[in-house]
N, C-alpha and C positions, 0 to 999 in steps of 0.2 A: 886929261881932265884937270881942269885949271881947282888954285885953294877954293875959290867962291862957288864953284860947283860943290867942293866937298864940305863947305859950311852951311849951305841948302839944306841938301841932304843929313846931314846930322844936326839940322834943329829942327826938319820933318820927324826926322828919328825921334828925338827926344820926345818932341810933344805928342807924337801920335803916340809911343810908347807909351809916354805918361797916361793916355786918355784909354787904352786899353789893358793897363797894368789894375785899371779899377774896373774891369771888369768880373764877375763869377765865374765865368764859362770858359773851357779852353776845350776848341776845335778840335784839336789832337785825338779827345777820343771820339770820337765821330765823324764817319765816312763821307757824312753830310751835313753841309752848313744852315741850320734851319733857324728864324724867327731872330733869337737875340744874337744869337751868334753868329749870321748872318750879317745885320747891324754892325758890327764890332768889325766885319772884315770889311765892310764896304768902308769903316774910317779909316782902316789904315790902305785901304787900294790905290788910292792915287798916290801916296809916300811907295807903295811898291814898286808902280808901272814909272816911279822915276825913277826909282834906285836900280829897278831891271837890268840897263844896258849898262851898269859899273860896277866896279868891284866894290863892295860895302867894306869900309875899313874898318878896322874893331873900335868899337865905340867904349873909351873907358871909364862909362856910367853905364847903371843899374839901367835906367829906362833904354839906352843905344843896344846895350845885349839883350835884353827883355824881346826889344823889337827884330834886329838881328836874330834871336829865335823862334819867334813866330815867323818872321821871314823863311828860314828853314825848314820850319815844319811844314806850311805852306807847298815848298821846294821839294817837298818828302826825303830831304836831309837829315835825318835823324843824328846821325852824328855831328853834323853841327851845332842843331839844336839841341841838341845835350851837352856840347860846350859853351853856345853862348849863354843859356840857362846858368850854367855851373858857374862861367865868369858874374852875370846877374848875381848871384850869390854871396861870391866870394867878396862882390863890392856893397853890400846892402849892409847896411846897422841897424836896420829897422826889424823888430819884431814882425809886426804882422806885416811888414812886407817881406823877409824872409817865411812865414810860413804859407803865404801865397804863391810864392816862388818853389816853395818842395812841392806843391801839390803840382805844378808845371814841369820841373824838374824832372819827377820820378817816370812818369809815360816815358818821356824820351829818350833818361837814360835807359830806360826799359827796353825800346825800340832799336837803340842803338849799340844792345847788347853790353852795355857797359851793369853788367848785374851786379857788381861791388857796389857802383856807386848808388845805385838805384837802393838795395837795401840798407844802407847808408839813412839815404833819405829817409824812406817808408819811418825809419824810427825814432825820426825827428820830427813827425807829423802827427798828428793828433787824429787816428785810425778810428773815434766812436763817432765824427762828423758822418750825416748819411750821405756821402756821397761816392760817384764811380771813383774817384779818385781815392778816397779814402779805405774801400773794399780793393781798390787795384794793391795799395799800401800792406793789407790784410796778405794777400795773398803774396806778396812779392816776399814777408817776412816769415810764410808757411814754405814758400822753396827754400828759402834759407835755414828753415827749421828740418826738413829733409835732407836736408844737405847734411848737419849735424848730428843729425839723428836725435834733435832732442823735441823726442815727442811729446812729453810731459809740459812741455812749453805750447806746444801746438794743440794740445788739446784745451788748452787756454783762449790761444790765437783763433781755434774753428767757432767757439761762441760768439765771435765778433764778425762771420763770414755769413751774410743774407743766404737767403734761399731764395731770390729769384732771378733772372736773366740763368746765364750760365751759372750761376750758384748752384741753382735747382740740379745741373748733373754733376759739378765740379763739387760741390760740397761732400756730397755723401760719397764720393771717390776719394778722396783726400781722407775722411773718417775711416775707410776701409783700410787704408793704407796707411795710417797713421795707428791703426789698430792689431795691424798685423807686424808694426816695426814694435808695440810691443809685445807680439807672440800669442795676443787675444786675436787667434783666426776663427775663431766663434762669433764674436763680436763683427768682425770683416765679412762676414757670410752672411748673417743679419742684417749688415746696412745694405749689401748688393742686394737682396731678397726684396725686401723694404721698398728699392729705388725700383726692380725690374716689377713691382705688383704697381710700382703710383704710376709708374709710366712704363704701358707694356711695349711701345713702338722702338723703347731702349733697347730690348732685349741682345741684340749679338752684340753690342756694346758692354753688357751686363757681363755677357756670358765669356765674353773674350777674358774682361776680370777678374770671374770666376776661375778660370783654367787660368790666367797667372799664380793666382794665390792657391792652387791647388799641387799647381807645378815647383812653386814654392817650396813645399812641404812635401815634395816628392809624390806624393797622389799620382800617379802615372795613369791609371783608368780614369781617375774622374775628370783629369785635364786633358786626355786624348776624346772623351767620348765631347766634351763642352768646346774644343779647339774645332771639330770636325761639326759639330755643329753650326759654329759661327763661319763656315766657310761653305756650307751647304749650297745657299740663295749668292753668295759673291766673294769668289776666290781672286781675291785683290793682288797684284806685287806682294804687300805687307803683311797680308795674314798669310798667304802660302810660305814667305821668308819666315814667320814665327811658327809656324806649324811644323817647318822641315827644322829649322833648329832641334825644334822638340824632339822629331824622328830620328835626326842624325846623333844626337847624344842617347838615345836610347837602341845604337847602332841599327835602326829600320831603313837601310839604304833604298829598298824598294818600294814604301811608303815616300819615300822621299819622292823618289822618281814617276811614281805613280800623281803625286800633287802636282810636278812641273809640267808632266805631259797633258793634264787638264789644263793648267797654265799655260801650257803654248797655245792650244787650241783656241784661246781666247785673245791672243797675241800673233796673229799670224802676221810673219819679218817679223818678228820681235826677235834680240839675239838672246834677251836675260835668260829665258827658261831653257835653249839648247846647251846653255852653257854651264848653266847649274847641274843639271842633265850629266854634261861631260866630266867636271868636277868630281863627283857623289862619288864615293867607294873607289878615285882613285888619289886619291889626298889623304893625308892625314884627318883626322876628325880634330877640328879645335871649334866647335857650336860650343859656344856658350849661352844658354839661357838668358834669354830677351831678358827676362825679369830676373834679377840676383836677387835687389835690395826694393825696399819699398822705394826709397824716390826714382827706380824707375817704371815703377808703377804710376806713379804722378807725372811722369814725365811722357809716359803713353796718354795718360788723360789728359795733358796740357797739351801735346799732339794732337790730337784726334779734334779737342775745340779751335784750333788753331786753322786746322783743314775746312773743317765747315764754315772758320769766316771767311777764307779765306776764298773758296767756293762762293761765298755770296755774296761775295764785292766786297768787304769789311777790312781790306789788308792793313788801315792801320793800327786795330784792335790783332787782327792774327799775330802782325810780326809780334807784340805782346806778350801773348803764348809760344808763342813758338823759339823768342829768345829765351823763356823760363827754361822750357822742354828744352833746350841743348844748353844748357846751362847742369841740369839736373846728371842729363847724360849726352855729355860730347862726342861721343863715343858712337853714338847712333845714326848711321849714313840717310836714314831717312828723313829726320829732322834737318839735316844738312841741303836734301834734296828741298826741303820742303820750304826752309828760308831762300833759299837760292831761287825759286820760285818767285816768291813774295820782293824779294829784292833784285827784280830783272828789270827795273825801270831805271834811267836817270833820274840822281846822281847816286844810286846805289848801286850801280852793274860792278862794280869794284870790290864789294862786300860781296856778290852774288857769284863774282869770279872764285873769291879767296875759298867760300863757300864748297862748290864744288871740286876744285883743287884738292880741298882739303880730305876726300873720300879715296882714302887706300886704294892703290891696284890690284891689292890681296881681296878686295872688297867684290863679292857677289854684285852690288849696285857698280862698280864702277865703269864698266862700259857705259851705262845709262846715265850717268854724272859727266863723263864725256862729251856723249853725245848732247845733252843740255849744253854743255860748254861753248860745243860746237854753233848751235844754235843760239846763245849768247852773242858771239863777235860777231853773227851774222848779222844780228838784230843791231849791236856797236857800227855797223860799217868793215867791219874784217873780214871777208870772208876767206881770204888768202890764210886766216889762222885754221875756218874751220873744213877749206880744204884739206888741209894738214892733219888735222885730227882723224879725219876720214879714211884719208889715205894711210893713216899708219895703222888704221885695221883689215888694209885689203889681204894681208898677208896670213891674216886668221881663217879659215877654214867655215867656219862658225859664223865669224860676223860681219866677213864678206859681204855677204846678200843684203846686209840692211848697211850696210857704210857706202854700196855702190847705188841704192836706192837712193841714199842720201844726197848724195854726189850726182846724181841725176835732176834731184829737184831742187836744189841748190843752183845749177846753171840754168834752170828752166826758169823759175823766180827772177835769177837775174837777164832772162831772157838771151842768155846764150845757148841760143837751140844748139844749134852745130856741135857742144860740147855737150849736153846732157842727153843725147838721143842716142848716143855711143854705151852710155852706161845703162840706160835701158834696156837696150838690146841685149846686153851680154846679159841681164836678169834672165830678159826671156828666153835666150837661147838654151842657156843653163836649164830649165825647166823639162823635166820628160813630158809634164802633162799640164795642161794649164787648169785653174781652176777657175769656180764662181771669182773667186774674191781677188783673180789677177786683174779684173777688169780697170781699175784705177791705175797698175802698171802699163797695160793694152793704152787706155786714154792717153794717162801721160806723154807716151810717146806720140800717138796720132796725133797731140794738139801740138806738139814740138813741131812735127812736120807741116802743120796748119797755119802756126806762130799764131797763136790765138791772142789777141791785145785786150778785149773786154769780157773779161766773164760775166762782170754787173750788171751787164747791158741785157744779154742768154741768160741770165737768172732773174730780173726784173721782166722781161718780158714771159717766159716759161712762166715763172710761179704768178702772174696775171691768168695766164690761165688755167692753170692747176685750181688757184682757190676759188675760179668761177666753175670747174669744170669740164674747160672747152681745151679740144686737141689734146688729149692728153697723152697718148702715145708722141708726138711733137715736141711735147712738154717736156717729158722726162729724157728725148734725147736730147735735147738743148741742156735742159740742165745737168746731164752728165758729162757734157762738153764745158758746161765752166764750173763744175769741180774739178776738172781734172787738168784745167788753169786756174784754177785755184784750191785745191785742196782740204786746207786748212780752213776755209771761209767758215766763218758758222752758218751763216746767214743762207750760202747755197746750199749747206748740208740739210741745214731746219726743210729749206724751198725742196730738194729733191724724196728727204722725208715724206713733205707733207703732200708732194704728185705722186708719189706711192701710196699713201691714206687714199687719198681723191681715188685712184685706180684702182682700191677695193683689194690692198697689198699692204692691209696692217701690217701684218709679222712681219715681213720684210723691214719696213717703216721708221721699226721700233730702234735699230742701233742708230740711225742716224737722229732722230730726235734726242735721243740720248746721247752722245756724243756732242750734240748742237748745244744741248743744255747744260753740259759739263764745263764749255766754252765762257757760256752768258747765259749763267744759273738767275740774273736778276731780269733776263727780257721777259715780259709779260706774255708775250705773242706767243715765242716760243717752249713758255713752259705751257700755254694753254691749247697747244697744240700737239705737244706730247701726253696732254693730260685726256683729251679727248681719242688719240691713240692706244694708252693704255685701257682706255672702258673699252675702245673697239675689241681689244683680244680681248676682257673678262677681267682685268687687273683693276677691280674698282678701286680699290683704297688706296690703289697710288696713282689713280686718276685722280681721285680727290685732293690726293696732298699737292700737285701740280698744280690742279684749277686753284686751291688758297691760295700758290705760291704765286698765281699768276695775278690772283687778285690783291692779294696785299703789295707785289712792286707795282703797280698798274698806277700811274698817274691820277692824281683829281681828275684833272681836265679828260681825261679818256673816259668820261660817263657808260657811254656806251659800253668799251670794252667792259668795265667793270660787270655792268646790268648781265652782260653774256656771261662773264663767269660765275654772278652770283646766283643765277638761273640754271647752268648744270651741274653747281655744288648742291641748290634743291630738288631736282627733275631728272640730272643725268642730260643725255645728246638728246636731243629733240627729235621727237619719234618714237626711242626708246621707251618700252613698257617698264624697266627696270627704275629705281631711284638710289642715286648718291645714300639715303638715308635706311634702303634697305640693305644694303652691302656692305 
């Protein structure tokens, strides 16, 4: 790249910098570029789509880093953009352009984990401004005030925290736990009460709280009967891990084990639960209580919002939360999971590597951090790392059976049949009895021997006629021919769902809708297809929250679709004597 290229490009830099340094808006916190700040990115796009194919050199003015970090963020570099920001800074004399640059600053070092500097910021910014940035400021200086434990400072800090968006459930969590660091757990059981009466759909949320701060305080009844509550309707990885802590420190190794073997049941080839299973009562007991200190009380509610944006497409608001939450407590293999997640894209797979590394092998979670791992280099192009991973669990007993699955559809994916139908076989030989749910191992291999090239093709045409209702026995064997070359698909999972609905095989139906949707929580289609599933068994009210979901992501332009779903949120399925509004 010759000098006159790179004097181009850095007087593009400059000006376009300059021309969107005066801007209000920064993209950062939103998933989507709408209206002005849409504007804003189409002036600096063509300075991008040239700078693209070169290295951007560091630009030693305000507006070259300014842009240089929008470029980044853009990039979903976070850690860049939270240096070129910082350099922005470092070189600015300008008053109000240093405090237009904290409120850009703090997001990213937020994002980029860098929480020193972030809280830094927050308190060089002017926090009574009404804005997101401003409330993110709020909150960034409320971790730091659990961190210190100086709650008398934060109960200052929470009159300046709105009650709406996520405020409305982070608020009165924060007060609960702010209330009980100082030993007012009256006061903490009144704000939970408070929040589970204004909003009842909170509840195993509430309640999970409740039994923290119960357990707290040593209450052993009243947080076993509210722990076993909230796992009643959905005994997760997470809460069954918090539920057996509790057991295992109150030496109940048979409650223990009684909650993992519900847990397998729901993880079939899963290795987590056999292994916790094998552990219980012959180890030492070292469970330490999920919850010690109130900031990890906050650090579970800055979790928990974290997962639900992060579920909804919203990753660059989750990482957010979810840098606070391991910030609060590092210590917590979940959080660890849960960024490693969110940072599985370039140019963050590096952060998302260190991430999972970072989960002890003493660790309950850490076969399952492996395994992410594994599926990590495969997604980078390595899969020669996460043969290696694989293969260093054949020698367990235990996690054999899901490392050799793995290693099965790993060369299948890469389509070296020849190699993954070897590792199939020994599943099923291994087997005394096959079951319902072998059938995805059975396919696997039959399409190996098939070498099946297009499942898109067996899934476009099957679910053609599934949603008219023609052939459907045809139907659903095509389509169980390209899940089983394609597994993972959401798209054939949603299609062989929905030719199970068609075929008057709700129940059945219902896991793969739900699995579909756990995928691509924002497809309109497929939450309103799961929504229309759910009223079929009798599940109105969570048919309902489907059909909203389906209609609030649902495009303008899809008129129609919308009319369909704002039509069974009033009437219910057409046909139906029942109504959405009786239920």
């Amino acid at each position: 790249m010759n000098i006159m290229s790179y004097l181009m490009i850095g007087t593009a830099a400059m000006v376009i910098g300059y021309l969107v340094m005066h801007s209000e808006n920064e993209p950062f916190l939103s998933h989507k570029s709408t209206g002005q700040i849409e504007k804003q990115n189409r002036e600096i796009d063509a300075a991008q789509k040239a700078m693209r194919p070169y290295i951007i050199p560091t630009m030693p003015t305000v507006a070259g880093n300014y842009l240089s970090a929008r470029f980044a963020v853009a990039s979903d570099d976070l850690s860049a953009a939270s240096r070129y920001y910082q350099g922005a800074l470092e070189l600015s004399k300008n008053k109000k352009e240093k405090d237009f640059l904290y409120e850009r600053t703090l997001p990213a070092a937020l994002g980029a984990g860098d929480l020193d500097d972030a809280i830094k910021y927050a308190g060089k910014m002017d926090l009574s401004k009404p804005t997101v940035t401003a409330q993110l400021g709020v909150l960034t200086q409320l971790v730091e005030g659990f961190k210190k434990n100086d709650y008398s400072e934060n109960e200052k800090l929470l009159v300046e925290l709105r009650n709406d968006g996520f405020g409305r459930l982070l608020k009165p969590l924060l007060e609960t736990w702010n209330a009980a660091g100082k030993k007012d757990f009256a006061k903490a059981e009144n704000v939970l009460n408070s929040l589970r009466q204004e909003y009842p759909s909170l509840q195993p949320l509430v309640q999970m709280h409740m039994a923290f701060l119960y357990d707290m305080q040593n209450k052993n009844l009243q947080s076993e009967k509210l722990y076993l509550e909230t796992s009643d309707n959905n005994l997760s990885i997470r809460s069954a891990y918090i539920i057996a802590s509790f057991y295992e420190r109150q030496g109940k190794t048979e409650e223990v084990k009684k909650l993992y073997e519900r847990l397998a049941k729901t993880m079939p080839g899963a290795s987590l639960p056999q292994l916790v299973l094998e552990r219980v009562g012959k180890k030492d007991n070292n469970a330490r209580p999920f919850i010690e200190k109130p900031l990890d009380g906050v650090a579970a509610a800055l979790y928990d919002v974290a997962t639900v944006l992060h579920q909804e497409g919203s990753s660059r608001l989750a990482i957010l939360y979810a840098q606070m939450a391991h910030y609060l407590a590092p210590q917590d293999d979940f959080t660890k999971l849960l960024l490693s997640d969110i940072l599985s894209t370039d140019p963050a797979e590096k952060q998302a590597e260190n991430f999972l590394k970072s989960v002890s092998e003493s660790s309950d979670l850490y076969v399952l951090s492996q395994m992410r791992l594994a599926q990590l280099y495969e997604q980078q192009g390595q899969p020669e790392k996460s043969v290696k991973i694989f293969e260093s669990f054949l020698s367990n007993p235990i996690i054999k059976p899901q490392a050799t699955m793995e290693l099965g559809d790993l060369y299948r994916r890469k389509e070296d049949f020849a190699k993954a139908i070897p590792y199939y076989t020994e599943i099923i030989d291994a087997k005394k009895d096959l079951v319902e749910a072998d059938w995805v191992l059975l396919y696997s291999r039959g399409m190996c021997y098939e070498r099946p090239r297009q499942p898109e093709v067996l899934n476009y045409l099957a679910y053609s006629w599934a949603d008219h209702g023609k052939n459907l026995p045809q139907a659903l064997e095509m389509l169980q021919k390209a899940l089983a070359g394609a597994p993972s698909d959401p798209y054939i999972i949603d299609s062989v769902g929905w030719a199970l609905y068609k075929n008057n095989q709700a129940e059945e139906a219902v896991p793969y809708l739900e699995a579909a949707v756990q995928e691509l929580p924002a497809d309109p289609v497929i939450n309103g297809h799961l929504g229309d599933i759910y009223w079929a068994v009798g599940r109105r009210l969570e048919a309902r929250f489907q059909w909203e979901r389906a209609l609030k992501n649902a495009k303008d332009t899809d008129t129609e679709l919308k009319k369909e779903f704002a039509e069974k949120l009033k009437n219910g399925l057409p046909g139906d004597k029942h109504s959405v509004a009786k239920n």
